[in-house]
BAKOL-267502 format. One line per 2 residues: number of its first residue (from 0); for each residue x, y, z of N, C-alpha, C, O. Coordinates in steps of 0.1 Angstrom, whole numbers, m for minus. Atoms other than C-alpha are relative to their C-alpha. Layout:
# BAKOL-267502
NUM) X,Y,Z,X,Y,Z,X,Y,Z,X,Y,Z | ...
***
This chain:
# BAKOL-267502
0) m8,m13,3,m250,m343,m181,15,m3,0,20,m7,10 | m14,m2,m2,m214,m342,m190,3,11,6,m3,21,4
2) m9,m8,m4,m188,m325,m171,11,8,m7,20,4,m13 | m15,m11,8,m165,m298,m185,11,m1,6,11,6,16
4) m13,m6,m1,m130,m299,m181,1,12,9,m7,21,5 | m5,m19,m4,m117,m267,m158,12,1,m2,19,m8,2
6) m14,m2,m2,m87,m254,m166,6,3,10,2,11,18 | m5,0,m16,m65,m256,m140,4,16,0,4,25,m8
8) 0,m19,m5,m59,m222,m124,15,m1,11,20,m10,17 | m16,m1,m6,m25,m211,m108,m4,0,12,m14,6,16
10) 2,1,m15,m17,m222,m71,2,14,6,8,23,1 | m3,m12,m12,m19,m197,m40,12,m1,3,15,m13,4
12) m10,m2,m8,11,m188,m27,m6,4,15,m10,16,16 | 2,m6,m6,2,m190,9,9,3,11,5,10,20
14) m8,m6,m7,36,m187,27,11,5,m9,10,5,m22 | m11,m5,9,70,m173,17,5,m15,m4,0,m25,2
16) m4,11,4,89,m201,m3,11,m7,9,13,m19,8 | m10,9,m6,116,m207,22,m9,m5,15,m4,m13,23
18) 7,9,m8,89,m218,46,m9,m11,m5,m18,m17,2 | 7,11,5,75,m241,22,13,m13,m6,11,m23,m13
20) m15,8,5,112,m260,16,9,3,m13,17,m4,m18 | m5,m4,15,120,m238,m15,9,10,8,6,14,19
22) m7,m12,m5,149,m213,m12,m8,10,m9,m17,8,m17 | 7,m17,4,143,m172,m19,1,1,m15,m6,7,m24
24) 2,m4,13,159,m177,m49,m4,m11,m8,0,m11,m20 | 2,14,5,148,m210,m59,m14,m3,m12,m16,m12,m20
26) 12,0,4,115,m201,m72,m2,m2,m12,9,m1,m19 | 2,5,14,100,m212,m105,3,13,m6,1,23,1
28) 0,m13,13,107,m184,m137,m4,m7,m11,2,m17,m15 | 5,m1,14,86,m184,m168,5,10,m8,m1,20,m9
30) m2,m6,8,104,m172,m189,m4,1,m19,m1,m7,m27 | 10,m4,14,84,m155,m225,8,9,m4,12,19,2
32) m7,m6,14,103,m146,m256,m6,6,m9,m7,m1,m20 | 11,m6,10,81,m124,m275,6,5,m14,m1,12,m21
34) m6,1,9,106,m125,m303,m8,m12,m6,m16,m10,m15 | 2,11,2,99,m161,m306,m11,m9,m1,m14,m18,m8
36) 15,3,m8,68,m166,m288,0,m11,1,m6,m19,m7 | m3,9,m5,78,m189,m271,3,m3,19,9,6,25
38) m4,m4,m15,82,m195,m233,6,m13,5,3,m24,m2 | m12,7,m6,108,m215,m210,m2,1,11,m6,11,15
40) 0,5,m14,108,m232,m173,17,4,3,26,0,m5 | m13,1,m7,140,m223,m153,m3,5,16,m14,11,17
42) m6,0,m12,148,m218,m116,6,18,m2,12,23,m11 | m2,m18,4,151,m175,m110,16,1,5,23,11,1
44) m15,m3,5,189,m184,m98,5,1,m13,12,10,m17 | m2,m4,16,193,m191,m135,2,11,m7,10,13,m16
46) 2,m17,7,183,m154,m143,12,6,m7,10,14,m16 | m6,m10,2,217,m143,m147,4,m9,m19,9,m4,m29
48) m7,13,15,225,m174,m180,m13,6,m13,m12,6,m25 | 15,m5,10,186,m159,m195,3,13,m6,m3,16,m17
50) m2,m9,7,202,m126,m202,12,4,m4,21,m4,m5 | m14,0,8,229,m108,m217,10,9,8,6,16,16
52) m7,m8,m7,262,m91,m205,m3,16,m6,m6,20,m17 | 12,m16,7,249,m53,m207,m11,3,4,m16,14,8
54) 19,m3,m5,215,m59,m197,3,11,14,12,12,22 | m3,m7,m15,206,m33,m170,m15,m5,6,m24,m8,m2
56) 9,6,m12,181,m45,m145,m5,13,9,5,20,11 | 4,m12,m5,159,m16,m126,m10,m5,10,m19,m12,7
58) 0,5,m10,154,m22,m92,m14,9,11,m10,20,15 | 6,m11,m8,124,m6,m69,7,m2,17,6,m13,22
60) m4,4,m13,142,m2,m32,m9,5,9,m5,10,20 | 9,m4,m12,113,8,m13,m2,m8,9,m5,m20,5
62) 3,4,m10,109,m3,19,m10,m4,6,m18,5,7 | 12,2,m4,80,m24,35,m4,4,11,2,0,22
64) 5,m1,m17,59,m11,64,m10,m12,8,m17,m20,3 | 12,11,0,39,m31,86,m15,6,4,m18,8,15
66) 8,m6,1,6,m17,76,m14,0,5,m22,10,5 | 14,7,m2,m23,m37,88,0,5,16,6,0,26
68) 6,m1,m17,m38,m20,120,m12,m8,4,m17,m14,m6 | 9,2,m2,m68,m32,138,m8,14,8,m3,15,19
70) 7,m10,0,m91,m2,144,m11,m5,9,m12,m17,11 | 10,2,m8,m121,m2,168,m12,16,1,m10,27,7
72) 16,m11,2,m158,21,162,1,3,14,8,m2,22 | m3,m7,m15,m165,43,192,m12,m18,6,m12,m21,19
74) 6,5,m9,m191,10,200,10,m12,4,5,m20,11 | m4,7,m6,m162,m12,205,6,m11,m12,18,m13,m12
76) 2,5,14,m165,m33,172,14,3,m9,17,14,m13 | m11,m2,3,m130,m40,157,0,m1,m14,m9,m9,m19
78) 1,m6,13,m123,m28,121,14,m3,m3,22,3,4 | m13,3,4,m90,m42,103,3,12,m8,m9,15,m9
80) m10,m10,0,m71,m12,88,13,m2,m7,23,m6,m2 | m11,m3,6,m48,m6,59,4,11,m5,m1,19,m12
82) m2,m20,3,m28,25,58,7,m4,m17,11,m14,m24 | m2,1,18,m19,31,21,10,11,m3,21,8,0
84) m8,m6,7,m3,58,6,1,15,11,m9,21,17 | m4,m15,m11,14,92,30,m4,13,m11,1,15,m22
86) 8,m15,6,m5,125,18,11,12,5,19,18,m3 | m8,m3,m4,14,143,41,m2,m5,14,m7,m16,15
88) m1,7,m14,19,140,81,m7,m6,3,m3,m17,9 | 13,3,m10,m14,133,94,m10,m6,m11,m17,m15,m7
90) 8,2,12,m32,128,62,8,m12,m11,18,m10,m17 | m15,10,5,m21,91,46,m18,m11,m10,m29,m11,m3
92) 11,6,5,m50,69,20,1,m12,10,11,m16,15 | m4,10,m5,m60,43,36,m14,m11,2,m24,m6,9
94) 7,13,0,m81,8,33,m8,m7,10,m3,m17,15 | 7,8,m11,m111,m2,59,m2,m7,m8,m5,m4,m19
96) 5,13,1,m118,m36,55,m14,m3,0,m17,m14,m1 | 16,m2,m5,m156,m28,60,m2,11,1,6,19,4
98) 7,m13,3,m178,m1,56,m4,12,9,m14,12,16 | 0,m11,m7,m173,32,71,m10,11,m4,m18,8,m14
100) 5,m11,0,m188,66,72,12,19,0,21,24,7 | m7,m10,m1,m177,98,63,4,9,13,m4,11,21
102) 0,m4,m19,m164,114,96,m1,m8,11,m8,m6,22 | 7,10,m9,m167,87,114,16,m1,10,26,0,3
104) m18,2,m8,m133,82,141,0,m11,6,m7,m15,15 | m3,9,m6,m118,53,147,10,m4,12,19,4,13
106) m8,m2,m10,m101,44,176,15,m12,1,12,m24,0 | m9,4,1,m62,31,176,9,m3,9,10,4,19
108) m10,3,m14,m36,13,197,5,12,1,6,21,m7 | m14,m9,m8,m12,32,220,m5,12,1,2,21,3
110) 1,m13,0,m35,60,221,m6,11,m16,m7,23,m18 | m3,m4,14,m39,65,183,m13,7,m3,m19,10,7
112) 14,m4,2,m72,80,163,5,0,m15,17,m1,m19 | 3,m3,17,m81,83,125,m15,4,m2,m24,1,6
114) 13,m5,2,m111,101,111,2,m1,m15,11,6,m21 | 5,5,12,m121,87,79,m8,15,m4,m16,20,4
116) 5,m13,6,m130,118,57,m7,m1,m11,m19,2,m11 | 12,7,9,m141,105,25,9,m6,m9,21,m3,m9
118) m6,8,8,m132,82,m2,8,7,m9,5,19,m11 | m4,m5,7,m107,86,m25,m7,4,m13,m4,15,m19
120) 3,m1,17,m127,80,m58,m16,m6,7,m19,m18,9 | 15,0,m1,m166,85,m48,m8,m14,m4,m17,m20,3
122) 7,12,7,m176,54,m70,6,m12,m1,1,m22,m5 | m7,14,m4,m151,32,m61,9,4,16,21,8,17
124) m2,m8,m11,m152,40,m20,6,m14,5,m2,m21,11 | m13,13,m1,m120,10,m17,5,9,11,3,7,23
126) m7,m6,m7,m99,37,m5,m3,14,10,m13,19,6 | 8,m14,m9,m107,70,21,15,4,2,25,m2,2
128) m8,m5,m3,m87,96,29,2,1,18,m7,10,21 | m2,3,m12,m77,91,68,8,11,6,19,13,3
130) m8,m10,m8,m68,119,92,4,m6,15,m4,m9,24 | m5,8,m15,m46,104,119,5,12,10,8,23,6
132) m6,m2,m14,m36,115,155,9,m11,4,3,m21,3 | m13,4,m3,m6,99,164,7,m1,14,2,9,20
134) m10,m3,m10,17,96,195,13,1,m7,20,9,m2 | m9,m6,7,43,97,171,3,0,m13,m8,1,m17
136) 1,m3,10,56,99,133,m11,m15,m6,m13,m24,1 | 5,11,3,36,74,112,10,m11,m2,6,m22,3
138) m6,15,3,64,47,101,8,m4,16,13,m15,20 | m1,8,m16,74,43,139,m12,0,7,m15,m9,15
140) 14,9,m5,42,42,148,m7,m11,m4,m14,m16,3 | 5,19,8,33,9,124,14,m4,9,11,m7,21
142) m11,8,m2,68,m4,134,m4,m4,14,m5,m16,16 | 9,12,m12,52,m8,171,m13,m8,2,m16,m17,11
144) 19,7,m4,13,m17,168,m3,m9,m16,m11,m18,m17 | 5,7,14,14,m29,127,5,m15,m2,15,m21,2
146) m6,14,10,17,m60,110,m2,m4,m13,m12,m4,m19 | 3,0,20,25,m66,73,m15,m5,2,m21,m12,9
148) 13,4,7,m7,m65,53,3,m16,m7,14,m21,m10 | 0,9,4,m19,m98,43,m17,m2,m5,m27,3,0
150) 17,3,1,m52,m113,26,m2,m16,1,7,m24,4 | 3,12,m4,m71,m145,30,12,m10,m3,16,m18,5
152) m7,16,1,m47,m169,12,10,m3,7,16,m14,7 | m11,1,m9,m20,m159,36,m6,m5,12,m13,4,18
154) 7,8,m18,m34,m179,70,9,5,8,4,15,14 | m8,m2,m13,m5,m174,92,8,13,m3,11,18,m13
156) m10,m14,m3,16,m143,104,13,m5,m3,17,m16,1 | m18,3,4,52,m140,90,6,12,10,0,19,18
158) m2,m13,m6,73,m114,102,5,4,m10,8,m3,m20 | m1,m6,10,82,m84,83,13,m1,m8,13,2,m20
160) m13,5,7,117,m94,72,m9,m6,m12,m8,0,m23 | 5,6,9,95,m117,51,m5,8,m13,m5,6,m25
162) 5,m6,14,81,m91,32,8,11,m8,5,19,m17 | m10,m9,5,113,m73,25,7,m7,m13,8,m19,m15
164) m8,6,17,133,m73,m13,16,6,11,19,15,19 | m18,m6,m4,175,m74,m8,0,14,m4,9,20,2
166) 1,m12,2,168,m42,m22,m6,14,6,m5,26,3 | 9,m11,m13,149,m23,5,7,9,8,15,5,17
168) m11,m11,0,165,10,11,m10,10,14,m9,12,26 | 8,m12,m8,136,37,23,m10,m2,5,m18,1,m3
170) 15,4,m7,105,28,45,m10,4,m13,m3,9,m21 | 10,m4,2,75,35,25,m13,m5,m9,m23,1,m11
172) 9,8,4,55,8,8,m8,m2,10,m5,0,22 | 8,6,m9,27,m5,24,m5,m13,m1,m12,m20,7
174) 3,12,7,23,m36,0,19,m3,m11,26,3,m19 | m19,2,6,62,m53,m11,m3,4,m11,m14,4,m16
176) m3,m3,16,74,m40,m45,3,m17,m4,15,m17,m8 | m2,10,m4,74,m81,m46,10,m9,m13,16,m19,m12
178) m3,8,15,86,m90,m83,17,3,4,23,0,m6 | m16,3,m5,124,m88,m68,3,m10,12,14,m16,13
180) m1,6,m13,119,m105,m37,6,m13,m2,7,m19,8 | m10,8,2,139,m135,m54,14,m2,5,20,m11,11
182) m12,2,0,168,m121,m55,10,2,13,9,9,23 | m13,m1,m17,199,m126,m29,13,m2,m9,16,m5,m20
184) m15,m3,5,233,m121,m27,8,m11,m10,18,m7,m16 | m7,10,6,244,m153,m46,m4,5,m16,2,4,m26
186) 4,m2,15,223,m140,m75,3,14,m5,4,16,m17 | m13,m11,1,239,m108,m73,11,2,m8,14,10,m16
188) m14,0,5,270,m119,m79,5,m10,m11,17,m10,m16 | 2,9,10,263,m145,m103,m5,13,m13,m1,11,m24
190) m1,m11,6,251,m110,m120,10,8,m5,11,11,m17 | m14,m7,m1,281,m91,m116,8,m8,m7,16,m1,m14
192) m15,9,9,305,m122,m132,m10,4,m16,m5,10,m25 | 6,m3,17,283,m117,m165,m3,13,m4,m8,15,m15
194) m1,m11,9,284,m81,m167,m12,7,m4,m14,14,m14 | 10,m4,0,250,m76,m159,m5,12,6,m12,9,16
196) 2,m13,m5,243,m37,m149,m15,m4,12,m24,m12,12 | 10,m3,m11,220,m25,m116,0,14,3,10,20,7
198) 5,m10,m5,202,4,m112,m14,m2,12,m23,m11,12 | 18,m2,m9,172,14,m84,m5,13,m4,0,22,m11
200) 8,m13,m1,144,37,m81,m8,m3,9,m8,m15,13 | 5,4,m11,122,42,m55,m18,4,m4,m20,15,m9
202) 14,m3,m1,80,39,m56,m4,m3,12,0,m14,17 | 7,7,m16,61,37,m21,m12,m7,m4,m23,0,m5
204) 12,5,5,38,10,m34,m13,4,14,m12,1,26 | 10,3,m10,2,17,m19,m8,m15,5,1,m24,7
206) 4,6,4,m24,m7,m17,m4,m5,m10,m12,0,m17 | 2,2,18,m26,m26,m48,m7,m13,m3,m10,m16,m14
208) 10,15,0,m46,m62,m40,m15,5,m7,m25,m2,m3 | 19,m1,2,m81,m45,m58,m2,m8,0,9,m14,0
210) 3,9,2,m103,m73,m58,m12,m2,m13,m17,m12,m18 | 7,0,11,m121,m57,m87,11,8,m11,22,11,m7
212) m10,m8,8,m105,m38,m120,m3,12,6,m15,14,9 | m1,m14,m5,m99,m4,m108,12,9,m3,21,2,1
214) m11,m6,1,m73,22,m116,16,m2,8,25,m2,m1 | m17,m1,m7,m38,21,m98,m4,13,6,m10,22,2
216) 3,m14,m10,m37,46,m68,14,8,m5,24,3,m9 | m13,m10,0,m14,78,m71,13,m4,10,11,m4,22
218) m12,3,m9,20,69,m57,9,5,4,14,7,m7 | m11,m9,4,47,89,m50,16,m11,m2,21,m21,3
220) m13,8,7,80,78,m68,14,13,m1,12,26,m2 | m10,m5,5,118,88,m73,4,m2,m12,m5,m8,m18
222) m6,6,10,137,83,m103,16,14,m1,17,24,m8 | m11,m8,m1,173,99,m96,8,0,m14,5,m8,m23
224) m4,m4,7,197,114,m118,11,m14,m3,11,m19,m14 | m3,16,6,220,78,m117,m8,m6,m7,m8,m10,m19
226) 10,13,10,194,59,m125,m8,3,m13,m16,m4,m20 | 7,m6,14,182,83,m155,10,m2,m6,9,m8,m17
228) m12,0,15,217,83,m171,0,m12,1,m3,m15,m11 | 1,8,0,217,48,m160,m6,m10,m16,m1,m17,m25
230) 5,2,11,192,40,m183,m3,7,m14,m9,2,m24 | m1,m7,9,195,64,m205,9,m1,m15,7,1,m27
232) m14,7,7,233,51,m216,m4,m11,m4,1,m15,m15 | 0,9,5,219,20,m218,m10,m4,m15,m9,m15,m22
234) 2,m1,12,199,28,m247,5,5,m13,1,3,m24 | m6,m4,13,220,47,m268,10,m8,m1,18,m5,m10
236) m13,4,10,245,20,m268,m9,m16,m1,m4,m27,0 | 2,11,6,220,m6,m278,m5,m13,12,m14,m22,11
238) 9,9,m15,214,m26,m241,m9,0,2,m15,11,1 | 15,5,m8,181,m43,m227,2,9,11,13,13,15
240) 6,m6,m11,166,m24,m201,m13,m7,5,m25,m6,0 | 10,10,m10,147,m48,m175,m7,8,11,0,14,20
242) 4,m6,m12,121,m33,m151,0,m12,12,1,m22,6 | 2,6,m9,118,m55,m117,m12,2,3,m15,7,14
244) 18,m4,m4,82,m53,m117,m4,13,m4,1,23,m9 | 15,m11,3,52,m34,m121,4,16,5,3,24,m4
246) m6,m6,m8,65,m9,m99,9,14,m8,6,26,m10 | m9,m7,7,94,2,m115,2,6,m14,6,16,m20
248) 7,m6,16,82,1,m146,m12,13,m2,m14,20,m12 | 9,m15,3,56,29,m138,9,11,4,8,20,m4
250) m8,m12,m2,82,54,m121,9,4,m14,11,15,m20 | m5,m9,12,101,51,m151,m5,7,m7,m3,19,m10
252) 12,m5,13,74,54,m176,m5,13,5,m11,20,m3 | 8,m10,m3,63,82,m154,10,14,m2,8,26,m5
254) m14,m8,3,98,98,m157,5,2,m16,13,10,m19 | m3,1,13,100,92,m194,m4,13,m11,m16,15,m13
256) m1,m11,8,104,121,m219,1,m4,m14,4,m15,m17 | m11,3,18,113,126,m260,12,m3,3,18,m13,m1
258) m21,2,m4,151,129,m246,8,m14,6,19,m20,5 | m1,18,m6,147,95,m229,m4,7,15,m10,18,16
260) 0,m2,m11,147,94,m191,3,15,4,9,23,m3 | 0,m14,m6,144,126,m167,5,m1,14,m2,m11,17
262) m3,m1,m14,157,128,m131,m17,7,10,m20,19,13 | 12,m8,m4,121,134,m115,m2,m4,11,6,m12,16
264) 3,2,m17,104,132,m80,m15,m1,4,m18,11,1 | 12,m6,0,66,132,m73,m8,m7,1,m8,m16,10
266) 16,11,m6,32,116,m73,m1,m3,m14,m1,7,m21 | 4,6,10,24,93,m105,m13,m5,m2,m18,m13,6
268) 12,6,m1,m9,89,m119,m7,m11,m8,m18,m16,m9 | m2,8,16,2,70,m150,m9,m17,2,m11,m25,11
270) 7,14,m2,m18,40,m158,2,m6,m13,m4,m3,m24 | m2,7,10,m4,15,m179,m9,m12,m6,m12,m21,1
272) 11,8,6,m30,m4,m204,5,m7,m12,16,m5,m17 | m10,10,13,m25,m30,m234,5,10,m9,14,6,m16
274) 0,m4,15,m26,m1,m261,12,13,4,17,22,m3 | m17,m8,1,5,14,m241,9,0,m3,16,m10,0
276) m20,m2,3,39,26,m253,4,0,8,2,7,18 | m10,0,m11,63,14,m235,13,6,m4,17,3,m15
278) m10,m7,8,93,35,m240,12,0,8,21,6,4 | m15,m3,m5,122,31,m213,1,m16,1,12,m17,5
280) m3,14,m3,122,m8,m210,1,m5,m14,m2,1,m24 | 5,10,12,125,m42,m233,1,m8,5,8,m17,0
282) 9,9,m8,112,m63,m208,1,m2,14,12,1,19 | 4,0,m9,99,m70,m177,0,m15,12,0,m27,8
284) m2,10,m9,101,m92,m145,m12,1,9,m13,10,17 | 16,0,m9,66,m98,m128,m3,m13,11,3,m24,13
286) 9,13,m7,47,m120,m105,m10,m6,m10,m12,m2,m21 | 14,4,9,17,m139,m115,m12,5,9,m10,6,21
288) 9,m9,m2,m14,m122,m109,m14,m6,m1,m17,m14,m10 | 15,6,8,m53,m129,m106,m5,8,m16,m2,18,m22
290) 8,m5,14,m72,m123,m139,m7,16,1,m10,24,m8 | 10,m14,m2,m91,m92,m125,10,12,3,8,24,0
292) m8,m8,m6,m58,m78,m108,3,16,m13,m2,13,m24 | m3,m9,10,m48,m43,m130,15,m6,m1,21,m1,m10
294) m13,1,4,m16,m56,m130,5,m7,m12,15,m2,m18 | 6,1,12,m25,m77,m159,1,5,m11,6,1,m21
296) m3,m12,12,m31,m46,m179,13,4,m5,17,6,m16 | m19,m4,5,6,m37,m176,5,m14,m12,12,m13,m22
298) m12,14,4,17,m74,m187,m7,1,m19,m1,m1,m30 | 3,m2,17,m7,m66,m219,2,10,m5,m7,13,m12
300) m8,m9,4,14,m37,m228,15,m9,m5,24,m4,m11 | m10,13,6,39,m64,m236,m4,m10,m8,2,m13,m19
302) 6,15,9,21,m95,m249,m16,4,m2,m25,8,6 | 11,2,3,m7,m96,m272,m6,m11,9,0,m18,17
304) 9,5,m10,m37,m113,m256,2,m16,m4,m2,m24,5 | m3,12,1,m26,m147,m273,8,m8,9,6,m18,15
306) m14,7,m8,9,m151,m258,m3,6,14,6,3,23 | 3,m4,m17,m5,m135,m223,m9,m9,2,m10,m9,14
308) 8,9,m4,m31,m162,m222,5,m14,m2,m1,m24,2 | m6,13,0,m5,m191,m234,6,2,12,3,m6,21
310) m11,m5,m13,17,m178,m207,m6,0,9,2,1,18 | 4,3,m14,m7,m182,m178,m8,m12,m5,m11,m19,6
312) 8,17,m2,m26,m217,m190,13,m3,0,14,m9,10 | m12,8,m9,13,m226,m189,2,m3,8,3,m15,11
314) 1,0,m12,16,m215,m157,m9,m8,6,m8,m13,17 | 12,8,m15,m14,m232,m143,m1,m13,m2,m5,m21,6
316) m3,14,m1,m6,m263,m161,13,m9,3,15,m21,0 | m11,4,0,29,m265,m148,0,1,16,11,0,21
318) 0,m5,m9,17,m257,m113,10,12,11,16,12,22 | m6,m11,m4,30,m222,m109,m6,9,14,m18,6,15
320) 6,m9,m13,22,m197,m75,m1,11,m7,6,16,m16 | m1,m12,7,9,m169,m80,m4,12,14,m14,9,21
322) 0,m8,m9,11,m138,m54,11,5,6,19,5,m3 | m7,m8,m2,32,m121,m36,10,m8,7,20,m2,10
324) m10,9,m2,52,m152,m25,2,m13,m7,5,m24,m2 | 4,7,11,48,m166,m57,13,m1,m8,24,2,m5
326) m12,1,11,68,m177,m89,0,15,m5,m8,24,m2 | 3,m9,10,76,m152,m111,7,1,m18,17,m4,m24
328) m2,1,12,77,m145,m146,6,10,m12,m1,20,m15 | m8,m8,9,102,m130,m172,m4,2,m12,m4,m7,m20
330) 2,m5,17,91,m109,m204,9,6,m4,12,17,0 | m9,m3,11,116,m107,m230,1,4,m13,12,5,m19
***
């Protein structure tokens, strides 16, 4: 019997890069010219020489929580615990690691409780809606019993600094907005000499690791009145408009009108697919992703399925990371 060839497959990222001897902003960039169709190796300090003076850059500043509880059934039996997305006070989505029951109450450090109510989406029971008891608000109560969410390929505990972007403004992610987490102050200001514009917006990413295709959970997002004229100017005078990830790219898109941008506030249910218009960007800053991830779907709203499938056998034959402390990759 002959052997088949495998194509190689992109590495795990399984710590951050500055504990693997790489700096934060050191990380590989693939950069894809969909003018050209063509793609380019550089170093993500580089970033500011890849684009142009004008470009505006759209930044998510949500803040990470540390999400991952450990939970315990009334027989004792410990149950890992991801809180997800804030409903309102007491009521927040949120990810058992193992198979619960509707009504079922779990028991929580420091005094805590949750009563698993029922799934978000009946036929895909990933996520439940969780009614907590508290000793006090939820994001100071992770801040003492949580620890950033992590999955298998991450082995060791970081601390949550690790999972923060220079841009991290307002608590409310529960998984990093990660496709910025490059950037630091040197590349900033290596920005700023070329006349490269910065806007934010804020999404509270929920859980977003499915391990199968699945929709995108409802999020709640900002998109302020700066950052609408922001990008708004920057299309009537002819400037790129760069999202910083997945992220940011749905709050806009979710903000996006005939008139251009809107100053809006709210919960997004938007779900970007290959056969979407994209209408406030002209390109994108991502991670790399598994094949099943939805995040994927977004990147094929940019690249036919050719140059999205040259663009990750690149990656995997150039030994790229792929995850949340991964390379990442520029669509142009």
């Amino acid at each position: 019997m002959i052997a088949l060839a495998r194509k190689p497959s992109l590495v795990e990222a399984v710590a951050p890069p500055e504990r693997r001897g790489v700096e934060r902003d050191a990380v590989r960039l693939l950069v894809t010219d969909r003018g050209k169709r063509a793609h380019y190796h550089a170093r993500f300090y580089e970033i500011a020489d890849l684009l142009r003076p004008g470009d505006l850059l759209v930044a998510n500043d949500s803040a990470t929580l540390p999400a991952a509880l450990v939970a315990r059934r009334q027989s004792g039996e410990p149950l890992s615990l991801h809180v997800s997305t804030r409903i309102d006070a007491r009521i927040w989505t949120t990810e058992p690691r193992g198979t619960v029951l509707g009504g079922e109450e779990l028991r929580l450090p420091n005094g805590g409780s949750v009563v698993m109510l029922a799934p978000v989406e009946p036929e895909h029971p990933r996520l439940w809606y969780g009614w907590f008891q508290l000793p006090k608000a939820m994001n100071a109560y992770l801040s003492e019993v949580g620890e950033p969410i992590r999955y298998g390929y991450v082995k060791e505990r970081f601390p949550l600094d690790d999972y923060q972007t220079i841009f991290a403004r307002e608590a409310g992610s529960t998984e990093m907005p990660s496709a910025s987490r490059p950037f630091t102050p040197r590349v900033l200001e290596t920005l700023r000499r070329r006349g490269i514009e910065l806007t934010t917006i804020t999404l509270h990413c929920g859980v977003a690791s499915f391990e199968a295709p699945e929709r995108p959970a409802t999020e709640r997002f900002t998109v302020s009145h700066a950052a609408a004229e922001a990008v708004n100017a920057a299309r009537r005078d002819g400037r790129r408009v760069i999202a910083l990830g997945t992220t940011a790219l749905r709050a806009l898109e979710s903000a996006a009108h005939d008139d251009g941008v809107i100053a809006s506030s709210g919960w997004t249910e938007l779900v970007i697919e290959p056969d979407y218009r994209v209408r406030t960007v002209d390109g994108l800053l991502t991670g790399f992703h598994d094949s099943m991830a939805t995040h994927r779907w977004i990147l094929a709203a940019f690249l036919d399925e050719d140059l999205l499938t040259e663009a990750y056998e690149i990656a995997a034959e150039s030994g790229y990371a792929q995850h949340e402390f991964g390379d990442v990759h520029l669509i142009l």
